[in-house]
N, C-alpha and C positions, 0 to 999 in steps of 0.2 A: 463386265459383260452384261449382268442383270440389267443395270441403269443404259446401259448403253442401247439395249434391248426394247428397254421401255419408252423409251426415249423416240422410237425409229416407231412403235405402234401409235403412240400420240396422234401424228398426220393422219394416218388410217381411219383411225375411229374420228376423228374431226370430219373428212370425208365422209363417214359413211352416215354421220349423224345430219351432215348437209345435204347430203341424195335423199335420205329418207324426207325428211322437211320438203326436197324440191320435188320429189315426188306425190307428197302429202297435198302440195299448194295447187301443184296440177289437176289433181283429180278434184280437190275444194272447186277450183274454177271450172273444171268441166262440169262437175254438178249443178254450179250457179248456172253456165251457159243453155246448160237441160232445160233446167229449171226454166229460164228465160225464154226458149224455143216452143217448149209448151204453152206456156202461157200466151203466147203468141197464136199459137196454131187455135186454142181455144178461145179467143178474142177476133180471129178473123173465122173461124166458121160461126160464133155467132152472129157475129155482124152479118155474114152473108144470108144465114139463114133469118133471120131477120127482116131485112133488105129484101129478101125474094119472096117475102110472106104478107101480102096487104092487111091480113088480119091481124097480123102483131105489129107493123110500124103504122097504121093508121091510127090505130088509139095512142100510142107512144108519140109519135110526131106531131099529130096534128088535135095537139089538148095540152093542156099545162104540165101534163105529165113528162112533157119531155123535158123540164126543168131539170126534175128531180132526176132520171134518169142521167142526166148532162153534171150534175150536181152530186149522185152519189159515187164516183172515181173520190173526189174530192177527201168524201168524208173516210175511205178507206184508206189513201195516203196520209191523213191525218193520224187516224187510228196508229198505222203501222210506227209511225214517226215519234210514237210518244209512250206507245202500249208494247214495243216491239221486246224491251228488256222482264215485263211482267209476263208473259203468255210464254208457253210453251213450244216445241219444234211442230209436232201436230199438227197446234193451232194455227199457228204461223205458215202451216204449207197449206193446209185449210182455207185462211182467207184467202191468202195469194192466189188461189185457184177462184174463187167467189169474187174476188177484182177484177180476173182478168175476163171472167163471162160478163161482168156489170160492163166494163170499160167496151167488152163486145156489142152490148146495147149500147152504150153510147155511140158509138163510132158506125154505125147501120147505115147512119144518112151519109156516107161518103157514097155508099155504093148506090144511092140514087142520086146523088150531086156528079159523082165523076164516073168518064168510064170503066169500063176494068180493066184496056189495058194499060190507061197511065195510071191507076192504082199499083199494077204489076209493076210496071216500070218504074217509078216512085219509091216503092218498097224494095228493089234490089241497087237503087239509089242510095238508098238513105242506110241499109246494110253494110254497103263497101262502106261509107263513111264512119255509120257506127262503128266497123269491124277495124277499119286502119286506128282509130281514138285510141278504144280497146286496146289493141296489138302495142300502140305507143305509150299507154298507161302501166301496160305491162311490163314492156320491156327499159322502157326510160332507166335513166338513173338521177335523174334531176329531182329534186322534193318537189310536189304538186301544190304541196299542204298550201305553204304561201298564196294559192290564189283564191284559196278555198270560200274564203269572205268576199271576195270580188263575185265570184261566179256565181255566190248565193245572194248577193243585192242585184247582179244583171236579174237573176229567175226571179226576185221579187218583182222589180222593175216590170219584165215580160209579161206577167200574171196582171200587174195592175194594170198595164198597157191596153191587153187584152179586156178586161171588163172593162172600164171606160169607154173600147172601142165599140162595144155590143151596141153600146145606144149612139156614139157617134157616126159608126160605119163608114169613116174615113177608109180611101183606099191606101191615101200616102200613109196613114200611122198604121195601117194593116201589113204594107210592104215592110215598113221599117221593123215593127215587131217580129216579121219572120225573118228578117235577115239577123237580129241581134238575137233572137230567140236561137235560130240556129248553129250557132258560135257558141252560146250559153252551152246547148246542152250537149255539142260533141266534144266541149270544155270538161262538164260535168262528166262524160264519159270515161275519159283520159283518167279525172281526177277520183273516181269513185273505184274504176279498177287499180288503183297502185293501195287506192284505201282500205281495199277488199285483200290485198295484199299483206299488208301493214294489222288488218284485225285479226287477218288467219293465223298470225303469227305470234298476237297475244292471246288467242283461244283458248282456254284450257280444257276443256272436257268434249264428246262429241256433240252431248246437247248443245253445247252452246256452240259449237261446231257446223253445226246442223238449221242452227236459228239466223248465223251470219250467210250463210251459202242462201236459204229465202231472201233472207233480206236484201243479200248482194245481188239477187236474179230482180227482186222488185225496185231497186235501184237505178239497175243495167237497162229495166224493163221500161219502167219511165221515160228514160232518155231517149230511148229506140221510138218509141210511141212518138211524143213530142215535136223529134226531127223528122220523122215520118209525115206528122202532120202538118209540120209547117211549111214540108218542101212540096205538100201538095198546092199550096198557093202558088206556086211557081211553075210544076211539071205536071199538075193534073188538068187534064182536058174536060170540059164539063159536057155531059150527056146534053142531047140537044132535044 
């Protein structure tokens, strides 16, 4: 009876230690998505406030300065990308928040490039599509991993496309950029949340608990941004 007993609670506790984990991944992910949403919402009231300020986008936009402004995303993805396992949780929601107001100054001239409401429109575009990637990254059962080298030479590709194009100002390599850039990164989407999956589940402590949920929002955040912007070349109406 004892064995037989023990035997019948085995299932149980297998169960209840996989609720708790599918519970644990859940709230990881709603934290990243926070995480994400905020950052968001602090990137477009900068921009707009910005944008609605001739005192701050005159000296930004129209002096070399806008380089640097155009220029510093850059160096904080870098950072993230190489620094992320030495820094602390803190630090790490720290910057995360200092990117997404930099990346707010960056992104000011849309709202004098387009209107607001194919910005609006644009941005709950590029949402469904981010959020079905997401939704399928999530729930798939197929392994992602495999294209993971693929996706990361398109985004090289896309990046080099793009500065070459600055001084070319082709419209055909500008089209072609946002159509392959777009693909890239609702790819990258898919494949970064089943990723965020996969590291919550080697995690061992909450710091480092804590470090993967930034990092998976600045990831997630990226992608949103990116296809965001590239479907403005197609959905955005330009102020006249």
């Amino acid at each position: 009876m004892a064995n037989n007993s023990g035997f019948a609670r085995r299932p149980d506790a297998v169960d209840a230690r996989w609720s708790s984990f599918d519970e644990g991944l859940r709230q990881h992910l709603l934290r990243i998505y926070n995480y994400m949403a905020l950052g968001l919402v602090v990137t477009g009231a900068v921009a707009f406030v910005v944008a609605s300020t001739p005192a701050l986008y005159v000296p930004i936009f129209s002096t070399p300065l806008k380089w640097v402004v155009m220029l510093a995303p850059l160096a904080f993805v870098l950072f993230f990308s190489f620094r992320i396992h030495a820094i602390s949780a803190s630090t790490a929601q720290m910057l995360f928040w200092m990117f997404c107001a930099v990346m707010g100054l960056s992104m000011a001239s849309i709202f004098l490039v387009f209107t607001g409401t194919s910005i609006a429109r644009t941005f709950f575009i590029a949402a469904a599509m981010f959020g079905s990637m997401s939704l399928y990254g999530y729930t798939t059962k197929r392994d992602l991993t495999q294209f993971g080298s693929f996706l990361i030479m398109g985004l090289i590709g896309v990046i080099v496309a793009s500065l070459v194009n600055i001084w070319l100002q082709s419209s055909v390599l500008q089209f072609t950029v946002s159509v392959i850039g777009i693909i890239v990164f609702l790819g990258l989407t898919a494949w970064d949340t089943q990723s965020i999956k996969d590291q919550y589940a080697e995690s061992a402590d909450a710091e480092s608990t804590q470090k993967l949920a930034v990092f998976g929002a600045f990831s997630l955040y990226l992608n949103f941004i990116n296809i965001f912007q590239l479907l403005l070349n197609f959905t955005g109406q330009r102020e006249e």
